[in-house]
N, C-alpha and C positions, 0 to 999 in steps of 0.2 A: 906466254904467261910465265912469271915468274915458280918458279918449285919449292922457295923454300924461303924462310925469313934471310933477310938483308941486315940483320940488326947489327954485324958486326961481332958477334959472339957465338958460339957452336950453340944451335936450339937445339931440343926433343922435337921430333916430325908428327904433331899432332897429327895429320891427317888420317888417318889411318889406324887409330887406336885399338887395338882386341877389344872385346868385351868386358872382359874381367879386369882390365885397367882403368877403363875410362868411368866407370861410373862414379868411383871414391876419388878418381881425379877430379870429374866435371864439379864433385861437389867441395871437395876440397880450395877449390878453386873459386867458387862464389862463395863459402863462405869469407874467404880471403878480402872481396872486393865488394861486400853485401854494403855497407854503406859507403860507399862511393859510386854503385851503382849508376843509379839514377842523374847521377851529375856526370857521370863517364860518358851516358847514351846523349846528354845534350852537347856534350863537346867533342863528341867522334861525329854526330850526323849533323853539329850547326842547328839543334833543334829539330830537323826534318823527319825524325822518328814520330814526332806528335802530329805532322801531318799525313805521314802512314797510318798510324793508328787510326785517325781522325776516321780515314776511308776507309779502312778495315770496318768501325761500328756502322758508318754510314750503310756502305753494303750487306752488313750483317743485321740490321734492319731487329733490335730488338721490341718486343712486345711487352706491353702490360703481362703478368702475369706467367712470361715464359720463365724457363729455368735456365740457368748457363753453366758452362762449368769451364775455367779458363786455366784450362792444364799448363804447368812448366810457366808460371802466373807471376814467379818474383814476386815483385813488392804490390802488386793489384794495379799497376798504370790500365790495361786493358779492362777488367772487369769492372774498375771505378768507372768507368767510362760507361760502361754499358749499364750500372747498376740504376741509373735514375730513370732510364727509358723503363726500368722493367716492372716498376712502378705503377699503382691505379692512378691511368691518365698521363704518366711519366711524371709523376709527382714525388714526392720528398723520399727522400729511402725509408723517413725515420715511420713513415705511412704505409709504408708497403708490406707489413708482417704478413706474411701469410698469402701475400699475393703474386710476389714473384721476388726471384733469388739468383743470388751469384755465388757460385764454391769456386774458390782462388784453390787451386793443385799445385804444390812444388815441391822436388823430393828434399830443398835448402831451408832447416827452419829460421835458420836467420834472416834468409829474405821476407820469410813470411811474417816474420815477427814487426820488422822493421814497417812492412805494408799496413799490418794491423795496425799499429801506433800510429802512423800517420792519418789512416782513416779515421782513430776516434781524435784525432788532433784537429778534423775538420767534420767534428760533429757528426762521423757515421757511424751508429750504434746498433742498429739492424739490417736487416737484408742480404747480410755477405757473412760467410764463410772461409777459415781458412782451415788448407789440411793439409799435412803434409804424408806426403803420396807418390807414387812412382806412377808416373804415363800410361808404364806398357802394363802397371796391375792397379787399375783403379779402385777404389773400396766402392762399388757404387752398384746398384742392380742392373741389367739391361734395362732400356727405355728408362733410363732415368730424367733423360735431358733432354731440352729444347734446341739447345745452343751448343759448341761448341767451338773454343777458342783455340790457340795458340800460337803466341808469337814470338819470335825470337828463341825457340827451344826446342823445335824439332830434331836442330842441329846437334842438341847436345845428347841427345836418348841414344842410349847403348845400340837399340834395334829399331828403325823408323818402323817396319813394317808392324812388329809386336804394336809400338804405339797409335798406327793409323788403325789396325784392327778393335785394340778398344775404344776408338774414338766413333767406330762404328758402333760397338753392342751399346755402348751409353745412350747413343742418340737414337731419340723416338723415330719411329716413321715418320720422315718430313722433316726431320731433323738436320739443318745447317751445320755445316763445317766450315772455319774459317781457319787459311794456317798466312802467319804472315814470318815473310825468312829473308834471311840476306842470298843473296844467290854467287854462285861461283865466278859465273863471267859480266860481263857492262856489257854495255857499246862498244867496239870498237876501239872509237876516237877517245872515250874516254878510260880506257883499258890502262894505258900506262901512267898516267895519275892517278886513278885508284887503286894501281901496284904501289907506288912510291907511296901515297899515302895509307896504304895499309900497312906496308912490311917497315916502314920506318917513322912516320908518324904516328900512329894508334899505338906502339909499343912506349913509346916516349910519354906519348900522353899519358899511358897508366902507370908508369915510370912515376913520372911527376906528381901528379894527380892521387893514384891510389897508392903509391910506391910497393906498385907491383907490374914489371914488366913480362912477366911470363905469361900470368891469366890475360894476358890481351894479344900477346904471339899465340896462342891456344888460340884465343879470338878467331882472329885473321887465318889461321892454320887450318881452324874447322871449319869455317866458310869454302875454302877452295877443297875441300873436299866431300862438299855438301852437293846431291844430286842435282843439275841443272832441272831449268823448271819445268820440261816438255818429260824429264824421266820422272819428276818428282809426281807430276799430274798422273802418271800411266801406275806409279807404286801407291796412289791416292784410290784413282779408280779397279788397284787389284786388291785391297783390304775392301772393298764393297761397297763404296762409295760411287754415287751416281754422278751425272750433271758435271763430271771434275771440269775445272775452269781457271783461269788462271791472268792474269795483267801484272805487268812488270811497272813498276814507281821508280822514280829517277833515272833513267839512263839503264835498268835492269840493275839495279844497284841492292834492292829487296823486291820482291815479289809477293802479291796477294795471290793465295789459292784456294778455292772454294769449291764446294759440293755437299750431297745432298745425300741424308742415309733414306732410298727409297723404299 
């Protein structure tokens, strides 16, 4: 496997970042690319991100009524998703006061901002929440939630463990976790095309596109230094998390992992 970007130009070695850098980094870094975001994820996965999610809500199986809270949440692609199921009946959001709810978490207020306005862009005026919020310090009580989300962000928190830990005290007994990630290794066979198209495609793309190539070598950088999904699962079930579970989506290219705060 490749070790380091290809791009042709001396990179900073994302992988690996201290503590005390990476968080004014990771943020500095999505504000940078906060509206081009969401057109960045359709042209790096061919759309195939919407079919991840898709299975992420499917399995995460929301109710009338529950509560969610979809940490490290961007612009709301996941919680909008989940918010009409949590609805009386799975009906209208604009109906659901009171009956069930979704808090979008990001510690980027730009992305947040950019979610919000979208959502009253298509007529969502109630049922969601945005806050901005650090993972590993949530503003929330124990047993606040029914649900919990996150996708595409674990990758970026200073300390997974700190995060996995509050992702336990939030959730009720009984309370689902669902983490959806891009994973370090593929297949195989497909191992040396998703080198080439990560370490020299995706950087160009955001070249192009966001006319920012660094926040997408960062990309690519912190994925191959992001826990494989068999350590990911063992650092899931040691914050206290039960049932940890886990299935790989294209070729092991992202990965859903789930569990249970018993």
């Amino acid at each position: 496997m490749s070790e380091h970007s290809t791009s042709g130009s001396a990179t900073r070695d994302y992988r690996h970042l201290a503590g005390a850098e990476k968080a004014p980094l990771v943020r500095g870094i999505f504000d940078r690319v906060a509206t081009h975001y969401d057109l960045m994820n359709d042209l790096m996965s061919g759309g195939i991100h919407r079919l991840w999610k898709a299975e992420m809500i499917a399995l995460l199986k929301p109710r009338p009524g529950q509560r969610l809270i979809d940490v490290a949440g961007g612009t709301g692609d996941i919680a909008l998703r989940a918010l009409r199921r949590l609805g009386p009946e799975g009906g209208l959001v604009e109906a659901a006061a009171g009956a069930g709810r979704a808090v979008v978490c990001d510690s980027n207020e730009r992305m947040l901002e950019i979610g919000r306005a979208r959502a009253l862009d298509r007529g969502i005026l109630a049922g969601i929440e945005w806050l901005v919020a650090d993972a590993e310090r949530l503003p929330f009580a124990e047993r606040s939630f029914d649900l919990y989300t996150i996708g595409f962000g674990l990758r970026n928190v200073t300390r997974i463990e700190a995060a996995l830990a509050e992702a336990r005290r939030v959730l009720k007994p009984g309370g689902r976790f669902l983490c959806l990630e891009f994973t370090p290794s593929v297949t195989p066979l497909l191992q040396p095309l998703y080198d080439w198209y990560s370490f020299l495609v995706v950087p160009l793309l955001g070249q192009i596109v966001a006319g920012d190539r660094e926040a997408y070598t960062y990309l690519v950088e912190s994925i191959r230094g992001f826990p494989r999904q068999s350590e990911l699962a063992e650092m899931i079930a040691a914050a206290g998390l039960g049932q940890v579970r886990y299935r790989n989506l294209t070729g092991g290219i992202a990965a859903l992992h789930s569990a249970w705060r018993l």
